[in-house]
C-alpha positions, -999 to 999 in steps of 0.1 A, spaced: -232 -178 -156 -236 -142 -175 -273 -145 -171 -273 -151 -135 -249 -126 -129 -273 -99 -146 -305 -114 -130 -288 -113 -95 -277 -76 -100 -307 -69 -110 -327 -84 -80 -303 -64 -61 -315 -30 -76 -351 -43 -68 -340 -48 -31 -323 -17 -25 -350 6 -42 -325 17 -70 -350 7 -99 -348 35 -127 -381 23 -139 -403 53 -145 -434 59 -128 -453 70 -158 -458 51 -186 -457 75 -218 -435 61 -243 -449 63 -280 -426 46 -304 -427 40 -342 -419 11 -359 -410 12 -403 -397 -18 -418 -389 -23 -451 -382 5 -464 -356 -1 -488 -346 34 -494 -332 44 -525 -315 74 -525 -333 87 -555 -310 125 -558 -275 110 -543 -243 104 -560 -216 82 -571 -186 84 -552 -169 73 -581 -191 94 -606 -197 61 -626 -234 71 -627 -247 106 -628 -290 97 -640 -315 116 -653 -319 152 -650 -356 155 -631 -369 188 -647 -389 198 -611 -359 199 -586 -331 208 -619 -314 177 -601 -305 141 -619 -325 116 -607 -313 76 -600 -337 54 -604 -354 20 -610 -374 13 -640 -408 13 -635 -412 -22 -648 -384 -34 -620 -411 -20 -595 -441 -37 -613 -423 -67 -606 -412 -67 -572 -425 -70 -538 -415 -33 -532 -417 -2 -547 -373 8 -551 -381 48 -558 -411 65 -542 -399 55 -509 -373 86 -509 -402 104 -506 -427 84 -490 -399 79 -455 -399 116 -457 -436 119 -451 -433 92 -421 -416 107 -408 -425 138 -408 -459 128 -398 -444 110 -368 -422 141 -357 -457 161 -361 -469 140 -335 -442 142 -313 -430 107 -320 -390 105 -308 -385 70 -314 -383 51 -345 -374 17 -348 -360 2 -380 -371 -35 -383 -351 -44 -409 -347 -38 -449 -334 -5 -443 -316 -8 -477 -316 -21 -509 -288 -49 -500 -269 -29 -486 -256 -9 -517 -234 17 -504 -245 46 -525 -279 39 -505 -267 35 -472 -250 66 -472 -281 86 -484 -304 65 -456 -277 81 -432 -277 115 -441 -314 113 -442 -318 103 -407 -293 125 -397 -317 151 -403 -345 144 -392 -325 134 -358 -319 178 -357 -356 185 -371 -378 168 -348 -348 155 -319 -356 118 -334 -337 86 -322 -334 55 -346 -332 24 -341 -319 -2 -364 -316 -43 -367 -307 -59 -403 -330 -74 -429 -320 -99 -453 -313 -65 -477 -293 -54 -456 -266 -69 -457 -281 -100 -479 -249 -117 -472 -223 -117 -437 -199 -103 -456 -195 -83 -488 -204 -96 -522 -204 -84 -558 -241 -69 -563 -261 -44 -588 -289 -45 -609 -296 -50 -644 -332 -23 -647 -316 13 -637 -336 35 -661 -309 52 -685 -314 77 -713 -340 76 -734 -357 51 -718 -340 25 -721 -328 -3 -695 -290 8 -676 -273 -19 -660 -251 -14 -633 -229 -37 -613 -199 -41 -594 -167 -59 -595 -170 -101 -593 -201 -98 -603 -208 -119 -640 -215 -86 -655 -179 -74 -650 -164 -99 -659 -128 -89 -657 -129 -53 -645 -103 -41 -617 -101 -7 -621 -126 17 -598 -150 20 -624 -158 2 -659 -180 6 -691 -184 -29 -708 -202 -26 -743 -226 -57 -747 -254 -63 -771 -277 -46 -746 -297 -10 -753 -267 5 -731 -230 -2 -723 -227 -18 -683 -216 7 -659 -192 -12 -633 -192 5 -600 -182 -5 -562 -214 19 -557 -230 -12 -564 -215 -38 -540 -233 -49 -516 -220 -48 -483 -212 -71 -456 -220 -69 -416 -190 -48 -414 -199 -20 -432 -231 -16 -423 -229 -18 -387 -202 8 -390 -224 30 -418 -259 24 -394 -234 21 -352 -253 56 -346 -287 46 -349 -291 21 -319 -265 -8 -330 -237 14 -310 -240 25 -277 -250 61 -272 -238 81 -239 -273 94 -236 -287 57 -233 -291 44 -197 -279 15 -203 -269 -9 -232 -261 -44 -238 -258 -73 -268 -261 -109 -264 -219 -108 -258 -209 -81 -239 -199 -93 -198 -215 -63 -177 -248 -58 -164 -268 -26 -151 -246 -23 -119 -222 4 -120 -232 6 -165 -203 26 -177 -207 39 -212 -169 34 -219 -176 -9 -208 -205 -4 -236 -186 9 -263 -162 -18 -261 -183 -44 -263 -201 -25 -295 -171 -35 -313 -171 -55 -344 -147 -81 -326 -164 -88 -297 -198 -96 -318 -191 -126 -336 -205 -157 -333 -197 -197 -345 -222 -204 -372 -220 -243 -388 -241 -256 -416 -259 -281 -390 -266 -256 -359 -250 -231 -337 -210 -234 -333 -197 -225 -303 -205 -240 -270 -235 -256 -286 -217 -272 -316 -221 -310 -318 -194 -334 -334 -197 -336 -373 -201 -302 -381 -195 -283 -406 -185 -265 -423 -183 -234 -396 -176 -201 -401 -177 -171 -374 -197 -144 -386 -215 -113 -368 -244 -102 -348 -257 -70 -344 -282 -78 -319 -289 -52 -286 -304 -39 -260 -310 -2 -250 -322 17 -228 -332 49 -245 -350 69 -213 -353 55 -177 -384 23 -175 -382 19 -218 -360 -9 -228 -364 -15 -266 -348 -52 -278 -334 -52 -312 -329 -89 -327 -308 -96 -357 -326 -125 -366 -309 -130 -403 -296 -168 -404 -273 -171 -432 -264 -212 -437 -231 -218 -447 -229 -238 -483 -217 -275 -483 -183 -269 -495 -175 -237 -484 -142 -230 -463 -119 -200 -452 -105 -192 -491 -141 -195 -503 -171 -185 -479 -202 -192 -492 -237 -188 -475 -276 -190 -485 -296 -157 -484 -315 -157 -448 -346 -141 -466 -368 -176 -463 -348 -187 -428 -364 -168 -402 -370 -181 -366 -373 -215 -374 -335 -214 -380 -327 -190 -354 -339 -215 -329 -312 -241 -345 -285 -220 -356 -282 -189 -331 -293 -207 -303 -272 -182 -283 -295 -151 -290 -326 -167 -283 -311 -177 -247 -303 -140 -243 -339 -129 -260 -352 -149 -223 -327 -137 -203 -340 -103 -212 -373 -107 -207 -365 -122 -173 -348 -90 -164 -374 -67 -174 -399 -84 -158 -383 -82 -129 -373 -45 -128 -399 -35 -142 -390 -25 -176 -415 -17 -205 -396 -43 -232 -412 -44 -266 -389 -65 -290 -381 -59 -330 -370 -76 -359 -366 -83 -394 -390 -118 -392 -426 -125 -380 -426 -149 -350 -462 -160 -360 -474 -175 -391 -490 -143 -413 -522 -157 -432 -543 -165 -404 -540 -203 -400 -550 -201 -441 -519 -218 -452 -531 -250 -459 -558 -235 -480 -529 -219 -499 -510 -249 -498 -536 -267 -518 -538 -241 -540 -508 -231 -548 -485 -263 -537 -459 -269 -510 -437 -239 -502 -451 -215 -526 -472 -182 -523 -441 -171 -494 -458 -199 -472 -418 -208 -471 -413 -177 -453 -437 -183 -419 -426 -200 -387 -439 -232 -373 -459 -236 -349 -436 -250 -321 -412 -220 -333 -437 -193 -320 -444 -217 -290 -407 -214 -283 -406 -176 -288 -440 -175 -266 -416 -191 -235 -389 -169 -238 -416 -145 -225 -410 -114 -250 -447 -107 -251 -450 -86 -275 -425 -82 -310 -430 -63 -339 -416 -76 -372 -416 -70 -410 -401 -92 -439 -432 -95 -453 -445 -62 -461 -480 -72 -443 -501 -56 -420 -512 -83 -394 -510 -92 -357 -505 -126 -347 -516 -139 -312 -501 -173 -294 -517 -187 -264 -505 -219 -250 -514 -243 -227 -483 -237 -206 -496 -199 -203 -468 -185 -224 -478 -155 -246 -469 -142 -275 -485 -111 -298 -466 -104 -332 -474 -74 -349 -465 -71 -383 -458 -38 -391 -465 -29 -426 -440 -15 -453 -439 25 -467 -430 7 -503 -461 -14 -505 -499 -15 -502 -510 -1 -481 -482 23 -473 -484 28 -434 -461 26 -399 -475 13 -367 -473 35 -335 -470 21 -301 -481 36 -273 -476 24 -238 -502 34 -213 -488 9 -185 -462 -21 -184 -489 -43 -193 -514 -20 -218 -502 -10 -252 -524 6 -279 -512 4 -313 -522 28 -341 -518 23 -378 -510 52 -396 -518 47 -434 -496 72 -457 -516 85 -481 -507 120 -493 -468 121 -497 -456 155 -515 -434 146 -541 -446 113 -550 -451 123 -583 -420 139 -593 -403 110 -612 -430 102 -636 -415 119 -663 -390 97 -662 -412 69 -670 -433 83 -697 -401 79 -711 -399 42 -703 -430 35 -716 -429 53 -746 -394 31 -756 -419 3 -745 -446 9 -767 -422 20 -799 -402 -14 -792 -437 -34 -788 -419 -48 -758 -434 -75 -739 -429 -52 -705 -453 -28 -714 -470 -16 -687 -504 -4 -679 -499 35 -687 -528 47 -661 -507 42 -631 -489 74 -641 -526 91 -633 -526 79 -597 -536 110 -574 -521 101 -547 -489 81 -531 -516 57 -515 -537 52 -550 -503 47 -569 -493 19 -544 -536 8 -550 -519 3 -588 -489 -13 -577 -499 -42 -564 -529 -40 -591 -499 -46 -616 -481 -66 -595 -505 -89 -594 -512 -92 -635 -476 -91 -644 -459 -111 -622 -478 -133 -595 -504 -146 -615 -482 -157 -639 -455 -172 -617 -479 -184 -588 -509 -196 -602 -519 -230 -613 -530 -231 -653 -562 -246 -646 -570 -215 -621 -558 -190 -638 -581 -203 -669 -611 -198 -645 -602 -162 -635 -593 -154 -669 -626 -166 -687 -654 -161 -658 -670 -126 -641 -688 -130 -608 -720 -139 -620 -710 -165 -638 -690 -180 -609 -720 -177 -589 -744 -198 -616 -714 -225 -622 -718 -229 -585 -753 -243 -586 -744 -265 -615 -749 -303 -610 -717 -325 -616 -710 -333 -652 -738 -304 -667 -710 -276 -674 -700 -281 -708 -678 -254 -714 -709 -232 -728 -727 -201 -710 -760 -212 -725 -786 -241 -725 -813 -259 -704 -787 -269 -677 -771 -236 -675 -806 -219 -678 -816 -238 -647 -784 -232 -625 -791 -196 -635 -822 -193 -615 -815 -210 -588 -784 -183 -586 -809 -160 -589 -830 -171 -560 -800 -176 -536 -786 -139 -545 -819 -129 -535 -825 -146 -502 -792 -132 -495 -807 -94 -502 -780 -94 -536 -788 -88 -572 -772 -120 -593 -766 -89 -616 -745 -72 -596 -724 -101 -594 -708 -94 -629 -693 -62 -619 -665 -80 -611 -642 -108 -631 -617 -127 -616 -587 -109 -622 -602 -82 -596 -607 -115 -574 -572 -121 -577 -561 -84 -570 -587 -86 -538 -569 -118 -525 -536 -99 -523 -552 -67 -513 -564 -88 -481 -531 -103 -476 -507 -76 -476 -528 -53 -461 -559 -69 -439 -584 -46 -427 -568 -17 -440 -578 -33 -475 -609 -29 -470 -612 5 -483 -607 -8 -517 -632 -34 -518 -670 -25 -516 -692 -41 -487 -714 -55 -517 -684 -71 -531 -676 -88 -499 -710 -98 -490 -714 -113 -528 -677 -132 -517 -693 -143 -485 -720 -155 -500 -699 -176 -529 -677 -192 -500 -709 -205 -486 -722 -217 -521 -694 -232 -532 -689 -248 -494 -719 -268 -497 -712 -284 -528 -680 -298 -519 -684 -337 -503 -657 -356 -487 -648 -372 -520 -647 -342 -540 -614 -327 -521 -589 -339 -544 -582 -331 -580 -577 -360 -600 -575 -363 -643 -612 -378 -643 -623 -347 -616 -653 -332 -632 -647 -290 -644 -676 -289 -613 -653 -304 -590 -626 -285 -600 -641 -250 -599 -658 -258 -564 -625 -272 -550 -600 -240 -566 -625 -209 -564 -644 -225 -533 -611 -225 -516 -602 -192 -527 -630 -177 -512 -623 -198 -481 -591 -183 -477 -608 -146 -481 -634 -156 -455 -603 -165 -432 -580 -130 -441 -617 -109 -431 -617 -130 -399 -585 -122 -380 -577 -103 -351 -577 -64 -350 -547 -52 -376 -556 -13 -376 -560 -1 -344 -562 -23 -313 -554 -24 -279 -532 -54 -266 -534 -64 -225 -502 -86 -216 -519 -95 -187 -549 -113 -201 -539 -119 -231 -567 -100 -248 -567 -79 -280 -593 -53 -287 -604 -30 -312 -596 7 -305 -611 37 -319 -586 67 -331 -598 101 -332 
């Protein structure tokens, strides 16, 4: 009934001429996910925590070790400075919209939150910036507010600080407002509520001014609860329905609650959604969808709520479990289409698998579930996204650069842009420009040069020298601390990344032997091998032979079998994540002779494969094995080289078509 209310009132607008869609088309708006701000020079409230004095601003500095960063998906520190030199290059270009697509924070710690506030706060009076935000799984990382911290804060002397708040295991036993619990670690535990991260509560309260509350200067506003529609929008109605109370929803462990729940479930809980619409400037309507999904635990009930993270759930549980706000995502769409609204839609989550229809490739190398594959949507998921008739939504999550096309037969639609992260590789926002309701060009901006991004490696000289003098096994490689550049030191993040953590969590034994014992060349002369003929050995009459017939298919290609050694298959690895985070906008790092000598391996090692080789078995020969595990390797780098236009590109709604675009 509320959706035919709106759609009638807004036929009725159409009718009588009223539309307030504008008659030019120039809204330019920029999208950063994941940005995870850490607010490097803020404070404890409670003092708990003061850091380390940084010698360049005379300020203490609190921070992550650098190890914690070589191990994780995201970079926790340089993004203080790396959001400043966003945005600042978006205000130089006279961006006023931002969007915020989730992962604002660091789960939602409040000592970060408030800095991310203050932050934006400013650059709101510098360059007259709005901001708009939706939640990621950080933020919050649970409905409502758990015990949190972290256990790698660099302390003195460069040693590991741990810091957590109260409930968590850490502080065991603490009450007061702040703690220090000797344990046999380097340092005592600092307890703090600084820590804690927050619930839907507090961070729609700490983030209400930056889109998920109403503003007076919007021309209109809505969520997926509130009972008006455009006639007669009062801001006062608005505001009202921006409270806490009147966004909750029925969530059960087996669907959506509410009108939709079915008999037998359980156990429910009502829980929040910050989802909106808003209408910044007359014609622009910009759809922010709070897509975390956070299961409630078998067991759980009112004295002990207990939910799963939402960081693998996505869409494919929003369409069972928060039916409601994909109903409203349509009813939207239905709207703007027929006022004629510019609608572009955000979140948190990709509505389009992210690897280029490579995942079973992955799959087979890496198994079921693993390499994130957990992580993207199914294929009737994006179909049903495609009919709500969005056309075009811009997500994050996964810290990729990518952009996702559905066409179905039933002439639904869908582009998904992944927008990449400013804590990853490659560091860059996407910009948005509307030229017409149905023509957008999109622009990625790569951050390379970020003032500042430097200024904490004092701080981990000091780690690693505590490293090196303990001969711990987190030693890192030293070299980073020689990067040039915020875009080269993210090159060496995912570079170490790679070598400390994913090819030792992620890869199968038997793969990772092959990358670890065999350069290029080598791959390329194994690959003309017969079955049965390698014998573990880089010499002989067999390996002689395979040698020159590599030799003779490098140069029929136009390559030197030579040149193939420059590389090993480590730097294979690193060039496989390269491409996956970061698509074209890898390519940068990885030489057209390098990719031409990969193209020309996928091809090789394509032909040797039968129908019966394609499964690994204990009698498969090491020929077998190395065409199946490297061939497919090199498959699934012929498919990331192969997608649609990531960089720059020009989407039509109309045809469905997506173009490359040249930026001056």
């Amino acid at each position: 009934m509320k959706r035919l209310l709106r759609l009638g009132a807004s036929l009725l607008l159409i009718a009588s001429g009223t539309s307030p869609a504008a008659e030019t088309y120039q809204y330019r708006v920029a999208f950063m996910p994941d940005i995870h701000f850490h607010d490097v020079y803020g404070e404890f409230a409670d003092q708990a925590f003061s850091g380390l004095k940084n010698s360049k601003p005379g300020k203490p500095a609190i921070i992550r070790t650098m190890y914690a960063q070589l191990t994780s998906t995201r970079l926790f520190n340089e993004n203080y400075f790396a959001l400043r030199a966003a945005l600042d290059d978006a205000g130089q270009k006279g961006i006023k919209w931002v969007a915020l697509p989730g992962d604002f924070s660091d789960d939602g710690q409040p000592y970060h939150v408030r800095g991310l506030v203050k932050l934006l706060h400013e650059y709101e009076q510098k360059y007259g910036m709005r901001f708009f935000a939706t939640p990621g799984n950080h933020d919050p990382n649970r409905p409502f507010t758990v015990p949190g911290g972290e256990e790698d804060f660099l302390g003195e002397g460069g040693k590991i600080q741990r810091i957590f708040s109260r409930g968590a295991q850490e502080c065991k036993g603490y009450q007061g407002a702040t703690a220090v619990i000797k344990t046999d670690a380097e340092l005592p535990t600092i307890c703090s509520e600084e820590m804690a991260s927050s619930g839907y509560q507090e961070i729609m309260a700490a983030m209400g001014g930056f889109g998920i509350n109403p503003s007076p200067q919007d021309v209109y506003w809505e969520t997926p609860y509130s009972r008006y529609g455009m006639e007669n929008y009062r801001y006062q109605a608005a505001l009202k329905a921006s409270d806490f109370s009147q966004r909750q929803y029925e969530i059960c462990a087996q669907g959506t609650g509410g009108i939709y729940k079915k008999p037998g479930y359980g156990p429910c809980f009502t829980v929040a959604d910050s989802s909106y619409l808003v209408e910044p400037v007359p014609g622009l309507w910009l759809m922010a969808v709070d897509a975390n999904v956070y299961l409630p635990k078998a067991g759980a009930d009112a004295a002990n709520p207990q939910f799963s993270g939402s960081g693998d759930a996505g869409y494919n549980t929003m369409l069972t479990h928060k039916q409601q706000t994909v109903a409203w995502m349509a009813d939207v769409a239905q709207r703007a289409k027929a006022l004629n609204k510019t609608l572009i839609t955000f979140s948190h989550f990709p509505m389009v698998e992210f690897d280029n229809g490579a995942a079973q490739d992955l799959e087979a190398i890496f198994g079921k579930g693993k390499f994130q594959l957990a992580r993207a949507p199914h294929e009737d998921t994006s179909h049903a996204l495609a009919k709500t008739g969005i056309g075009v939504h811009v997500g994050g999550h996964m810290h990729f650069n990518d952009t996702g096309v559905r066409r179905y037969a039933d002439g639904s639609l869908l582009f998904n842009i992944q927008a990449p992260s400013l804590a990853a590789y490659v560091p860059a926002y996407k910009i948005l420009n509307f030229s017409s309701p149905t023509q957008i060009d999109v622009q990625t901006v790569i951050v390379k040069e970020v003032p500042r991004f430097n200024e904490l490696f004092e701080h981990y000289q000091q780690e690693w020298d505590h490293l090196n003098a303990t001969h711990s096994p987190h030693l890192w490689n030293r070299a980073i601390l020689e990067a040039d550049s915020y875009y080269a030191f993210t090159n060496w993040h995912i570079t170490e990344l790679a070598r400390l953590r994913f090819l030792p969590e992620e890869w199968p034994e038997d793969l990772r032997q092959m990358l670890f014992t065999l350069n290029g060349e080598e791959m390329l002369i194994i690959s003309q091998l017969n079955k049965g003929e390698y014998d573990g050995k880089k010499s002989g009459a067999a390996w002689e032979k395979a040698r020159k017939k590599a030799q003779a298919l490098a140069q029929r290609a136009g390559l030197n079998r030579q040149d193939f050694a420059r590389w090993n298959g480590f730097d294979l690895a690193v060039d496989v994540y390269r491409l996956r985070n970061a698509d074209e906008l890898a390519l940068q790092d990885i030489s057209a002779d390098r990719l031409r000598q990969y193209q020309l391996l996928t091809g090789a090692l394509a032909s040797g494969l039968s129908p019966a080789d394609l499964q690994i078995t204990p009698h498969s020969a090491f020929e077998d094995i190395f065409r199946l595990r490297i061939g497919t390797l090199f498959s699934v780098i012929n498919t990331y080289l192969h997608g649609n236009p990531a960089r720059n590109f020009h989407i039509n709604l109309e045809t469905g078509e997506v173009g490359v675009r040249t930026v001056p």
